[in-house]
C-alpha positions, 0 to 999 in steps of 0.5 A, spaced: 586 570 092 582 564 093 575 566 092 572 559 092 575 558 099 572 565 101 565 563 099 566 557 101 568 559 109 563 565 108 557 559 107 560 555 113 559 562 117 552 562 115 551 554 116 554 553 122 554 559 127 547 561 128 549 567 133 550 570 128 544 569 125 540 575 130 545 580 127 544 578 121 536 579 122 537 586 125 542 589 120 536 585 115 531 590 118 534 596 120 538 597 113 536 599 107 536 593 102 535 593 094 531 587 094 526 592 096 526 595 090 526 591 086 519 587 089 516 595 089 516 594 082 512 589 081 506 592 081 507 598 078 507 596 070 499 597 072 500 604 074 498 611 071 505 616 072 501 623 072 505 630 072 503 636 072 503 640 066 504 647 064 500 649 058 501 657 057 494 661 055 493 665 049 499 672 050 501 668 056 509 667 057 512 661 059 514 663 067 506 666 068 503 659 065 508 656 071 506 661 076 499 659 075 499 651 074 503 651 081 498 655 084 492 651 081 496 645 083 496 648 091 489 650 091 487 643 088 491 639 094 488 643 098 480 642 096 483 634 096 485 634 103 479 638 105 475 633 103 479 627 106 480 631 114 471 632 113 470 624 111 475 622 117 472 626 121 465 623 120 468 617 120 471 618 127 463 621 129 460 614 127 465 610 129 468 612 135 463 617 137 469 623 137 471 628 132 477 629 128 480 635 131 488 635 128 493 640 133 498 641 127 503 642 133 502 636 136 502 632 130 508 635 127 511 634 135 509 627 135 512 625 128 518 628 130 518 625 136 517 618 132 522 620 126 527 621 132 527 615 135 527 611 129 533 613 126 536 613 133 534 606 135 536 603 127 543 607 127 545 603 134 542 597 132 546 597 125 553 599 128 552 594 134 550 589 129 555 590 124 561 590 128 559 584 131 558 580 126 566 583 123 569 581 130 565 575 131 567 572 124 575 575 126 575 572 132 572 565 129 578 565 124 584 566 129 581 562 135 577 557 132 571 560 137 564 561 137 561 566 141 554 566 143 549 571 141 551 575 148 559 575 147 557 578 140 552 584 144 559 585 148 563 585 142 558 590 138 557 594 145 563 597 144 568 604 141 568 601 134 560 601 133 562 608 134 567 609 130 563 605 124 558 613 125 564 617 125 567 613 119 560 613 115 559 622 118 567 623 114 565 621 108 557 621 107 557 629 110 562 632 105 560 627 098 553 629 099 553 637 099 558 636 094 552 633 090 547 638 093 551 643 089 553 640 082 545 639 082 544 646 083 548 646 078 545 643 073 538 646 074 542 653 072 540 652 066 533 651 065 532 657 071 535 662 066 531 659 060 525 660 064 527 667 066 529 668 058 524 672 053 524 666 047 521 660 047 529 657 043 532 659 051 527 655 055 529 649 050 535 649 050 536 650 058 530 644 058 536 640 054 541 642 057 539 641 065 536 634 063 543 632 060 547 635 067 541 631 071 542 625 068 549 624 067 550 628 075 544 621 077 550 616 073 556 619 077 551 619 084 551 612 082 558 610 080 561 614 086 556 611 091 557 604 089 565 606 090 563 608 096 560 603 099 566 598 097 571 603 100 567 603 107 566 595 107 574 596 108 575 601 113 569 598 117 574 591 116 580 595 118 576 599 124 574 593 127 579 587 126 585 592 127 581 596 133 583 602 129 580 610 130 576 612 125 581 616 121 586 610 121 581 605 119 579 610 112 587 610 111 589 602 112 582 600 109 584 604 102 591 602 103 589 595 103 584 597 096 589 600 093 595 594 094 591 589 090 585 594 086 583 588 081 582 582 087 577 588 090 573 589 084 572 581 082 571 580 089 565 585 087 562 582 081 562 576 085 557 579 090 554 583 085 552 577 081 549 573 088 546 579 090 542 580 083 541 572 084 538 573 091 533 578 089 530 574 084 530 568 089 525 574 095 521 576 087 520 569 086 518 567 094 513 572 095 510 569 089 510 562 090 509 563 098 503 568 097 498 562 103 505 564 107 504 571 106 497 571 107 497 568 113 503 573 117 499 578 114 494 577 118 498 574 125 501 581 123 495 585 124 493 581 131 500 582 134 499 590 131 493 591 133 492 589 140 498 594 142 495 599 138 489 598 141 492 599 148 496 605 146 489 608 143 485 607 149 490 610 155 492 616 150 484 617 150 483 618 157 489 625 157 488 627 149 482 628 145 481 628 137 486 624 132 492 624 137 490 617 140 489 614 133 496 617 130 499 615 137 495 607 135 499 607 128 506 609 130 506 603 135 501 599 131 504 599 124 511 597 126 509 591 130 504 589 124 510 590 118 516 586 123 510 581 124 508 581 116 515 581 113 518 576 119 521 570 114 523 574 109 527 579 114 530 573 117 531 570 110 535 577 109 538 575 115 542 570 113 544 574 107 547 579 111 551 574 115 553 571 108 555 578 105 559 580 112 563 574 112 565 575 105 567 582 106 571 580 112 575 573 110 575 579 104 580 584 107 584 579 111 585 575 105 588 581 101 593 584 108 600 583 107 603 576 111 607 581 115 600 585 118 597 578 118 601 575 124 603 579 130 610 580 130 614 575 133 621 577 135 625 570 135 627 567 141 634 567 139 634 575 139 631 575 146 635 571 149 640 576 148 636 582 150 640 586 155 646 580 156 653 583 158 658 582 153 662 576 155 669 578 159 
């Protein structure tokens, strides 16, 4: 396999076809990305980590002293949030000239709502973008042609995106409870060291769950990192072959088993650009810091005016913070979109990069004869269904 032509044609992908671009961008925005994490993290050598800790009182058992602190912990987070709804409360009185009255249900109702919706709206738009990013690079190759950002909806609006879900529901569903029971597992033992009567069987559970803990989060890890390679496969396969879900899981692992090794460099390969690239957003933010200062407030502008629309309108039929909770679900949004814009389109072009990779990837790796059509040659047509000769 050459990786330096796969590289080099993904770049071209990235330079040359701009319709790209905007599923990129969209798979940028609604997908979870790492860099994120790794920019959380600058701030927080700062930080104060605070846990809860359980101090057992003269004849008290261990499970007792437990108990006890939790109820502590509960009593305490409700004094605080007390505190907080009375200054909200006044804040409203002095400054809107209306009372914080929270309904629990609505604003249970209105979160889920808005939970809904979200993750609705980023399911649809991550597979529409992703299966026309796949098919546009796949049909770039074959035919030379560029579509335009239209063409690419059509191609993204179609049974593979929803074959992109099934894939994702068939692999993600059974790995997760899987996990969910090793650590339930794994805290077994620390319950039973509670429930014991010496101070030698707490320790011991401690010990040994943390062991399970910890090597249940290194398998996590190692299996999540595996998966993620295999679905690129499968999404490759589905796409590119216009194959069903269950078909596309057996190609694409097919197509990783005939050549492992060649995966796995090309892996490495993307790790270390992705590792480069989370760098380069670190170091962005920090020499870019006018630029970001200036979209914080473009963002806080474009935010504002519709949230103070949606708070007004709301106003007029509901009363209390439903306006207010109403004002932020539309605001916030359009504030962080606005706020993050050059770096999302930055990691849009990363996301173009990486599909177009992965693609040129799997196309690499097929067999020549699964490659090409099948071709039946014009010698052999020309004798179908010829009479013998008298």
């Amino acid at each position: 396999m050459d990786y330096g032509k796969v590289l080099k044609q993904s770049w071209h992908m990235v330079t040359r076809y701009r319709a790209l671009w905007i599923f990129g961008i969209v798979l940028g925005v609604v997908t979870f990305s790492w860099d994120a994490v790794w920019l959380s993290r600058l701030d927080n050598d700062n930080r104060d980590p605070q846990g809860m800790v359980v101090t057992p009182l003269a004849g008290e058992t261990f499970y007792d002293a437990l108990q006890r602190t939790l109820q502590e912990e509960l009593d305490g987070a409700e004094a605080e949030m007390s505190i907080a709804l009375r200054e909200l409360d006044a804040l409203f009185r002095e400054e809107l000239g209306r009372r914080f009255v929270v309904d629990a249900v609505a604003f249970l109702a209105v979160l889920a709502a808005a939970f809904a919706v979200t993750l609705f709206v980023t399911k649809v738009a991550r597979y529409v973008s992703e299966t026309a990013l796949i098919r546009m690079v796949g049909d770039y190759e074959d035919t030379g042609e560029r579509r335009g950002v239209w063409q690419g909806l059509r191609l993204g609006l179609s049974r593979t995106a929803w074959r992109f879900f099934l894939i994702d529901l068939a692999i993600d569903i059974p790995v997760i409870l899987a996990f969910l029971v090793l650590f339930a597992l794994a805290f077994a033992p620390v319950v039973f060291g509670i429930q014991g009567s010496t101070p030698a069987s707490l320790i011991a559970g401690s010990l040994l769950t943390g062991g399970l803990f910890a090597a249940g989060i290194g398998l996590a890890i190692v299996v999540g990192t595996l998966l993620s390679v295999l679905k690129r496969f499968f999404r490759q396969a589905c796409a590119l072959e216009s194959l069903g879900a269950g078909a596309s899981i057996r190609r694409g692992w097919a197509v990783v088993r005939r050549k492992p090794v060649e995966v796995l460099v090309m892996w490495l390969i993307m790790l270390g650009i992705s590792l480069g690239w989370a760098i380069v957003i670190a170091l962005s933010f920090l020499v870019l810091f006018p630029l970001l200062i200036a979209f914080i407030a473009l963002g806080g502008v474009a935010g504002a005016l519709p949230a103070y629309l949606v708070y007004l309108l709301s106003g007029l039929v509901f009363d209390g913070a439903l306006p207010v909770l109403l004002a932020i679900l539309v605001g916030l949004p359009i504030f962080i979109l606005v706020m993050l814009a050059p770096w999302w389109c930055l990691g849009g072009l990363k996301e173009v990069f990486f599909s177009s990779a992965w693609t040129l990837t799997y196309r690499e790796l097929l067999p020549e004869a699964d490659a090409e059509p099948a071709k039946v040659r014009a010698g052999d047509t020309s004798r179908l269904g010829a009479a013998p000769a008298g």
